[in-house]
C-alpha positions in Angstrom: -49.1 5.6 -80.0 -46.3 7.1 -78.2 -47.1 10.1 -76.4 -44.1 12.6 -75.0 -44.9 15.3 -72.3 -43.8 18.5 -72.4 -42.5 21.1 -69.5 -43.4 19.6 -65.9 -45.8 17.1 -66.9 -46.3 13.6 -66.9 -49.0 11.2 -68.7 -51.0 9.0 -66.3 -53.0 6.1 -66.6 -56.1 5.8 -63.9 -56.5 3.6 -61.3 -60.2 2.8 -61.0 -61.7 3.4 -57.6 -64.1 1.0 -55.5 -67.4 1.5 -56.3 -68.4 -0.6 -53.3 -67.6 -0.6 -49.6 -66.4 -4.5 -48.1 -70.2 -4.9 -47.1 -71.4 -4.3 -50.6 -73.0 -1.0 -50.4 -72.5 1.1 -53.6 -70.5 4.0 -53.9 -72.0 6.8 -56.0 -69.9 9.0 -57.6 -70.6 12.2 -55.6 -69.7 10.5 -52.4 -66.1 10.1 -53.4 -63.8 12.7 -52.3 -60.7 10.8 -52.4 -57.5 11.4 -54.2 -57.4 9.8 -57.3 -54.8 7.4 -58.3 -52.8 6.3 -61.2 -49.7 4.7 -63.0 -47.3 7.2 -64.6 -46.8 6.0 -68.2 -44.2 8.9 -69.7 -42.6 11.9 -68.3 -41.2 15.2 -69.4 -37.3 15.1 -70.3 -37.4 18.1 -68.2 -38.7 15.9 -65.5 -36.7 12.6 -66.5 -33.3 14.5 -67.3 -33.8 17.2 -63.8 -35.9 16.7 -60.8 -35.9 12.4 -61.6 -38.4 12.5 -58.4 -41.0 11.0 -60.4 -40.4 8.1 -63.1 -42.2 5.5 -65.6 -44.2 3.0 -63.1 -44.8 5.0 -60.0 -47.9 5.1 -58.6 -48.7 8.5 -57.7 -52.2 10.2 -56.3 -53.5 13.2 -57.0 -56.6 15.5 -57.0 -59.9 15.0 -58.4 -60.3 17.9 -60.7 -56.5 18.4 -61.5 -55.4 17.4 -65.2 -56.3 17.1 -68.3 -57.9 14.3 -70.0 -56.9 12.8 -73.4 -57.3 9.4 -74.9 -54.6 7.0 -77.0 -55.1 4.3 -78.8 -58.8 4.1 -77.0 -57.0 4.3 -73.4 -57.8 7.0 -71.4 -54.8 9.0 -69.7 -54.2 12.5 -67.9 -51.6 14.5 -68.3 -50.7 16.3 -65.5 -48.3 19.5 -63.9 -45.7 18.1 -61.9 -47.1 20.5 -58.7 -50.6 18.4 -58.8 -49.1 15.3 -57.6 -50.5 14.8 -54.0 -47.5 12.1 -53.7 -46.0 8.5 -54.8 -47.7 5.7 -53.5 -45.0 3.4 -51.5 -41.9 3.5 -52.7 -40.1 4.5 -55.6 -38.6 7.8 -56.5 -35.6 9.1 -55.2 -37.5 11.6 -53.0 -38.5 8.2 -50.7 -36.2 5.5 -51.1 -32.8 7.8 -50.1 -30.7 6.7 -53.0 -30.1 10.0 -54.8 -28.2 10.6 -57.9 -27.5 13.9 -57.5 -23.9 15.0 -57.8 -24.4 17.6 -55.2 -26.6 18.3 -52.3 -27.5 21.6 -53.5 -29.2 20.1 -56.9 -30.9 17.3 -54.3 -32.4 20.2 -52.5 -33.4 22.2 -55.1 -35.0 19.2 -56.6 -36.3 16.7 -54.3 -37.3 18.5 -51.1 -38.7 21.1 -52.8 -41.8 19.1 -53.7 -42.6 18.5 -50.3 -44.5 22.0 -50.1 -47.2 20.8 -52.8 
């Protein structure tokens, strides 16, 4: 099933956490506070056609409680506001890797930098 976001949003697949330290000690689920991670699958055209910061493929973290869930096609996803991405995980959007394709420094400004305050 094909799934499009609308506004600032994008649709993420999960990441599943480790629910054991190296030493084998388990985890429980209370005792993780950690950003949550995940693979964007689809983004907004408003996203896609504007701000291009984030794309199909990153890998992006971002808060526990933020999002909402839905499932497709018996896969669990969140869609979530472009301001509750914590950040991209390595490389890969133009806000990291330098290679803009913004026609003016104005538009990469108002796009790209702006993030950096969420």
């Amino acid at each position: 099933m094909k799934f499009q976001p609308l506004g600032e949003r994008v649709l993420v697949e999960r990441l599943e956490e480790e629910n054991k330290t190296s030493s084998g000690i388990i985890i429980p689920d209370n005792a993780k506070e950690k950003p949550l991670m995940g693979v964007v699958k689809a983004v907004s055209h408003k996203i896609s056609e504007g701000c291009k910061c984030v794309k199909e493929g990153d890998v992006i973290a971002f808060g526990k409680y933020k999002g909402t869930e839905i499932v497709l096609d018996g896969t669990e996803y969140m869609v979530l506001e472009l301001e509750d991405i914590l950040g991209i995980v390595g490389s890969g959007s133009c806000c990291h890797t330098g290679n803009h394709d913004h026609k003016h420094a104005k538009e990469h400004e108002a796009c790209c930098h702006d993030h950096k305050k969420h």
